[in-house]
C-alpha positions as a Markdown table, in Angstrom:
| # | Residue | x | y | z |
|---|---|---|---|---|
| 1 | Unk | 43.5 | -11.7 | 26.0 |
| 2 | Unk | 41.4 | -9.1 | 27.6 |
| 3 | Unk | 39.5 | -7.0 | 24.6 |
| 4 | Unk | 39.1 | -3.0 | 24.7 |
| 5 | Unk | 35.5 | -3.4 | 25.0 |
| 6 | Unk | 33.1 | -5.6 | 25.1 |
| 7 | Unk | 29.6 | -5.0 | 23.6 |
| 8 | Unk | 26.6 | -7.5 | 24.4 |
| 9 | Unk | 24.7 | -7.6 | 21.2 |
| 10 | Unk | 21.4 | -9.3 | 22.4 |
| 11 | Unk | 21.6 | -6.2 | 25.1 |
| 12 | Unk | 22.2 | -3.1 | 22.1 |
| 13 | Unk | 19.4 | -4.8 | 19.7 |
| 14 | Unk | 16.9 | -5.7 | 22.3 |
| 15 | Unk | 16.1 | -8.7 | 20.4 |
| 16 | Unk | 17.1 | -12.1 | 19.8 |
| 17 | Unk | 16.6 | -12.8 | 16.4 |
| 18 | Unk | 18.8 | -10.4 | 13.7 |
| 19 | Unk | 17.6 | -10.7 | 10.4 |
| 20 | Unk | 17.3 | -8.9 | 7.1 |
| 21 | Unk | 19.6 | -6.1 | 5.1 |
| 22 | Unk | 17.1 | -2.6 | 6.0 |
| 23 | Unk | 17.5 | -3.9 | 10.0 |
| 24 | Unk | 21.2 | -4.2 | 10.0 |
| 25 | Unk | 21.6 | -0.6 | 7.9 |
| 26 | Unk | 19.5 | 0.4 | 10.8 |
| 27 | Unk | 21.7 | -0.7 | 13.6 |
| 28 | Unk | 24.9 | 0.2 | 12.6 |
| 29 | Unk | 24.9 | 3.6 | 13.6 |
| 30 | Unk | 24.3 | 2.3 | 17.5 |
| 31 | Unk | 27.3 | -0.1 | 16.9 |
| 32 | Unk | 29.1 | 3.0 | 15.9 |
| 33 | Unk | 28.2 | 5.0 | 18.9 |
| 34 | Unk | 29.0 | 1.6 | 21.1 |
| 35 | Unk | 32.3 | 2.1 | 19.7 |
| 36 | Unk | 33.0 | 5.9 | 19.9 |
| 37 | Unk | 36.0 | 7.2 | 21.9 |
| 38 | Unk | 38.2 | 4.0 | 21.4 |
| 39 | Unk | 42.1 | 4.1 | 21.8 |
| 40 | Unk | 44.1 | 3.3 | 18.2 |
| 41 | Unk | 44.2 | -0.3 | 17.4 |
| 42 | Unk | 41.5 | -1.2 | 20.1 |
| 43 | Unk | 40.1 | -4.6 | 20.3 |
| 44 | Unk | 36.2 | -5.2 | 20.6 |
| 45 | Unk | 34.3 | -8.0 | 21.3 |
| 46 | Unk | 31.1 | -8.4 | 19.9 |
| 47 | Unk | 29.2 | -10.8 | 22.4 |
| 48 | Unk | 26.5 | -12.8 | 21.0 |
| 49 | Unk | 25.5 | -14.8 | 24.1 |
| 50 | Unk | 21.6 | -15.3 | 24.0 |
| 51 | Unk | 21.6 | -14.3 | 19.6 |
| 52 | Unk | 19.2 | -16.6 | 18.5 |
| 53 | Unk | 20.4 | -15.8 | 14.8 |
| 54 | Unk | 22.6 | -13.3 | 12.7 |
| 55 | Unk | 21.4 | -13.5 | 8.7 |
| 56 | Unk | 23.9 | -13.0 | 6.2 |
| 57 | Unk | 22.0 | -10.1 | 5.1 |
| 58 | Unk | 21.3 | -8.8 | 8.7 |
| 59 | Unk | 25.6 | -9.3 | 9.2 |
| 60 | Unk | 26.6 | -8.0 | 5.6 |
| 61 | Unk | 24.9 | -4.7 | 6.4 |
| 62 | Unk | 25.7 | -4.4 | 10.1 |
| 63 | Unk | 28.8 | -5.9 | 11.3 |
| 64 | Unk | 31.0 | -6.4 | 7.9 |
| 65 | Unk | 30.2 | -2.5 | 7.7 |
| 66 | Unk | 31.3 | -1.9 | 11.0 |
| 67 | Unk | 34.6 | -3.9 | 10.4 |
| 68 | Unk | 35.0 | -2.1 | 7.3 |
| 69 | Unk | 35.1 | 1.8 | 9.0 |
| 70 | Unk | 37.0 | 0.3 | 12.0 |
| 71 | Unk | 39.7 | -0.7 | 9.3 |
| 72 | Unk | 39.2 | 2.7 | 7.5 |
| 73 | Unk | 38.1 | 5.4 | 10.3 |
| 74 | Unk | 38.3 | 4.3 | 13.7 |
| 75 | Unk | 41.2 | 1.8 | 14.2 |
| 76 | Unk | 39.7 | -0.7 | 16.2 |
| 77 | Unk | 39.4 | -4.5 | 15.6 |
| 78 | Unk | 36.2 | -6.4 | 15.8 |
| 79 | Unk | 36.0 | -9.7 | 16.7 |
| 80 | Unk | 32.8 | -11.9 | 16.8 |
| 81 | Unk | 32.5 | -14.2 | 20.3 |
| 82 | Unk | 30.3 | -16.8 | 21.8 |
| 83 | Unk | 28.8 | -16.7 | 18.2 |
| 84 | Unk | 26.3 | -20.2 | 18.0 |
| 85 | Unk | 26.2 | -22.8 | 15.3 |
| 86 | Unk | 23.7 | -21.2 | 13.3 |
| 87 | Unk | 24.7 | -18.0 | 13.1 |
| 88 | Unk | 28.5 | -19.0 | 11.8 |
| 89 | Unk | 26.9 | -20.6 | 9.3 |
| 90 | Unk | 25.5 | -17.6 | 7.8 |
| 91 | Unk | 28.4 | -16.2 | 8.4 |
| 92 | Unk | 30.1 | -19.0 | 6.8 |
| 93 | Unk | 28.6 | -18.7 | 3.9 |
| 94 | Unk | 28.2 | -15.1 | 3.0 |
| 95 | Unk | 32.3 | -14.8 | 4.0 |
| 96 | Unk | 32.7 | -17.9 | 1.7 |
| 97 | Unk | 30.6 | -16.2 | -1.6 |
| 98 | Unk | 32.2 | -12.7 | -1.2 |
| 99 | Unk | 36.1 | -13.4 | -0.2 |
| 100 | Unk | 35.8 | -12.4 | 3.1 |
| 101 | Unk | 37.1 | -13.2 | 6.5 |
| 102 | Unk | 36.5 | -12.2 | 10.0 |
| 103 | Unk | 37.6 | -12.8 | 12.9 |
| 104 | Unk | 35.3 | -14.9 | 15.5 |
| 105 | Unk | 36.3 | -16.6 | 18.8 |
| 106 | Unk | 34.7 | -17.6 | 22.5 |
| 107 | Unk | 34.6 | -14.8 | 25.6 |
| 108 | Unk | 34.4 | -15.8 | 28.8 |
| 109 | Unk | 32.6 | -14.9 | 31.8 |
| 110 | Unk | 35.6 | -13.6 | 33.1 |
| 111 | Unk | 35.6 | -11.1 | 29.6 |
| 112 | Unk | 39.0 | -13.2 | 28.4 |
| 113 | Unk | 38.8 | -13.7 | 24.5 |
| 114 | Unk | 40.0 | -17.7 | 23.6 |
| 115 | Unk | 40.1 | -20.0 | 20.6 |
| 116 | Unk | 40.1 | -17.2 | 17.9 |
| 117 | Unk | 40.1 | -18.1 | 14.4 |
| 118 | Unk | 40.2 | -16.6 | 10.8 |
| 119 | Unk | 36.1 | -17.1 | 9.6 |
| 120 | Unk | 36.2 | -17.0 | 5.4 |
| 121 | Unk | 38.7 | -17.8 | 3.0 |
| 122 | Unk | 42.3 | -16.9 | 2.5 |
| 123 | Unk | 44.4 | -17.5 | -0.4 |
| 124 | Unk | 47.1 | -20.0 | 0.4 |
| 125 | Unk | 50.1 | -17.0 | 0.6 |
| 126 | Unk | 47.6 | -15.0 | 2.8 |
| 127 | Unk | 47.1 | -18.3 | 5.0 |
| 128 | Unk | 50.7 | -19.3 | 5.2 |
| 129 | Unk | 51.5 | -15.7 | 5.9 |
| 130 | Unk | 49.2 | -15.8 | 8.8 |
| 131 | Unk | 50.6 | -18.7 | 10.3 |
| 132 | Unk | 53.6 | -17.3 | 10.2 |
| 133 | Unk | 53.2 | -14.0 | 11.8 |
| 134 | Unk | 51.1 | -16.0 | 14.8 |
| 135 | Unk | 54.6 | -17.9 | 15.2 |
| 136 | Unk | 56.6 | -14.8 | 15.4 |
| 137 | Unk | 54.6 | -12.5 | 17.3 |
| 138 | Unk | 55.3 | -9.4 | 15.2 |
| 139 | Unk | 57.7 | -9.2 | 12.4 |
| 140 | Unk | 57.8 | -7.0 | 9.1 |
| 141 | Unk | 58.3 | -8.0 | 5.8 |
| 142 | Unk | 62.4 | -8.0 | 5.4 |
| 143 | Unk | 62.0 | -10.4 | 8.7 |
| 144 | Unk | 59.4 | -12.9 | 7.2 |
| 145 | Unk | 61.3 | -13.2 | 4.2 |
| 146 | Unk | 64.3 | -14.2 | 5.8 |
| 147 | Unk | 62.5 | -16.7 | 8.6 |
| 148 | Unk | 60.7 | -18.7 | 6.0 |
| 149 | Unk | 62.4 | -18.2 | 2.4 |
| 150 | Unk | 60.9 | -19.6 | -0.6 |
| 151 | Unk | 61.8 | -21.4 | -3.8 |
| 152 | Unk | 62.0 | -19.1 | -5.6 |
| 153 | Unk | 62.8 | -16.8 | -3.7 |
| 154 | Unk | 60.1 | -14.0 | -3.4 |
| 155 | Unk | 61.0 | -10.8 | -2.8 |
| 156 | Unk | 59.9 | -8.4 | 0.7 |
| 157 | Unk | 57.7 | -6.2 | -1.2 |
| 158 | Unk | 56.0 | -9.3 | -2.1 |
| 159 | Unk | 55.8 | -10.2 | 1.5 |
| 160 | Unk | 54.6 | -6.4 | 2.5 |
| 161 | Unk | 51.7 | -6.9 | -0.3 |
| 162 | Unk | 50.4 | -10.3 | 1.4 |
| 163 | Unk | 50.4 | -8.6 | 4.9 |
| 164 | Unk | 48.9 | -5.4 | 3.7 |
| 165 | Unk | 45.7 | -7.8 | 2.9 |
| 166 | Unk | 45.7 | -9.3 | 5.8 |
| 167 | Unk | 45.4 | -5.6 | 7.5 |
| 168 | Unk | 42.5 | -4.8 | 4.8 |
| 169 | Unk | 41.1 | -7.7 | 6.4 |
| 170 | Unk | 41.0 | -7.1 | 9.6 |
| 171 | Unk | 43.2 | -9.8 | 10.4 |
| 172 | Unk | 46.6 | -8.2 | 11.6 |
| 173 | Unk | 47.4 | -4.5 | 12.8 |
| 174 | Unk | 50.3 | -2.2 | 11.7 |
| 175 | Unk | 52.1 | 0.2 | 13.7 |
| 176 | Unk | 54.9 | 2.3 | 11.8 |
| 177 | Unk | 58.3 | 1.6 | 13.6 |
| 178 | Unk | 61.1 | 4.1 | 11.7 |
| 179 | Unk | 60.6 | 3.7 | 8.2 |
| 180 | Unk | 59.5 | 0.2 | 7.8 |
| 181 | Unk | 55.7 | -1.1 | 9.1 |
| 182 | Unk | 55.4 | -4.1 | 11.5 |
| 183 | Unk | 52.7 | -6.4 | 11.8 |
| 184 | Unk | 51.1 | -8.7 | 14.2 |
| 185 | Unk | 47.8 | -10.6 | 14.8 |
| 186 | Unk | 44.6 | -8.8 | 16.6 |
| 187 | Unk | 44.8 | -11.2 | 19.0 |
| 188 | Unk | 47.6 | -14.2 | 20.3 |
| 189 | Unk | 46.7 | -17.6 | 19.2 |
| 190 | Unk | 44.8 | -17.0 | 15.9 |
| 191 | Unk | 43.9 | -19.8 | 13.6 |
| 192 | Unk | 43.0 | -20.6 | 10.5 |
| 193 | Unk | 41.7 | -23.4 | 8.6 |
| 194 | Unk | 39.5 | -24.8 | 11.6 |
């Protein structure tokens, strides 16, 4: 999949190394301007080719903020590419001690996102949820609970609940189709549990 935009990070910072909480407060307003202008349910790639290191702290205060007004005021997706070993640790583990997920994944020179995958943890109804909705495509709740019932059976509001947090996440986008909402991953092929 080809992303909305694509915005080099090592390029917007000017540095390689991307560290500490008062640094990332201070870049996120030129993430936000990077990100101006974009069409409803827009997908960015954040490109971290040549990104020595992300710190939790440094990530917490820039990018998880940006995800969170994408989610709330913009309507646009994030998703975290060509991020190295280092870095997804720190990521890793500040997703892992606050409940959080993001999306991350590879970009390729020809600007093609590949190999996404959920970053964090999800409860076990939000995971199988996921799985899923990557299997359908798009589906709403009625439809979900009728593909894969359950013993007991669980009802579609309870279905709508675990795909509304998955939204909140940044994991899946809604589009409102008559009176009912359908949802489907940012992007084809996302994983979780890698």
């Amino acid at each position: 999949m080809k992303p909305t935009l694509i915005i080099k990070i090592r390029d917007l910072y000017g540095e390689a190394t991307l560290a500490g909480s008062a640094s990332g407060q201070a870049f996120f307003p030129k993430l936000i301007d990077a990100t101006k202008d974009l069409p409803c349910d827009a997908v960015v790639a954040l490109n971290f080719i040549k990104v020595d290191v992300v710190t939790a702290s440094f990530f917490r205060s820039a990018f998880r903020t940006l995800r969170d007004y994408a989610r709330s005021t913009a309507m646009f997706f994030p998703v975290f590419a060509n991020i190295n070993t280092v870095t997804r640790d720190e990521i890793s583990f500040f997703a892992e001690g606050s409940g959080d997920v993001f999306v991350l994944g590879t970009l390729t020179k020809d600007g093609i996102l590949k190999s996404t995958f959920v970053q964090g943890k999800l409860d076990a109804k939000q995971s199988e949820t996921l799985k899923a909705l990557v299997e359908l495509g798009e589906a709403d709740a009625g439809q979900l609970r009728d593909t894969y019932p359950e013993d007991p059976e669980v009802s579609s509001a309870a279905w709508s609940n675990r795909l509304a947090a998955l939204a909140v996440k940044g994991v899946v986008m809604e589009r409102l189709v008559g009176r009912s909402k359908k949802y489907r991953p940012i992007v084809e092929g996302l994983t979780y549990g890698r």
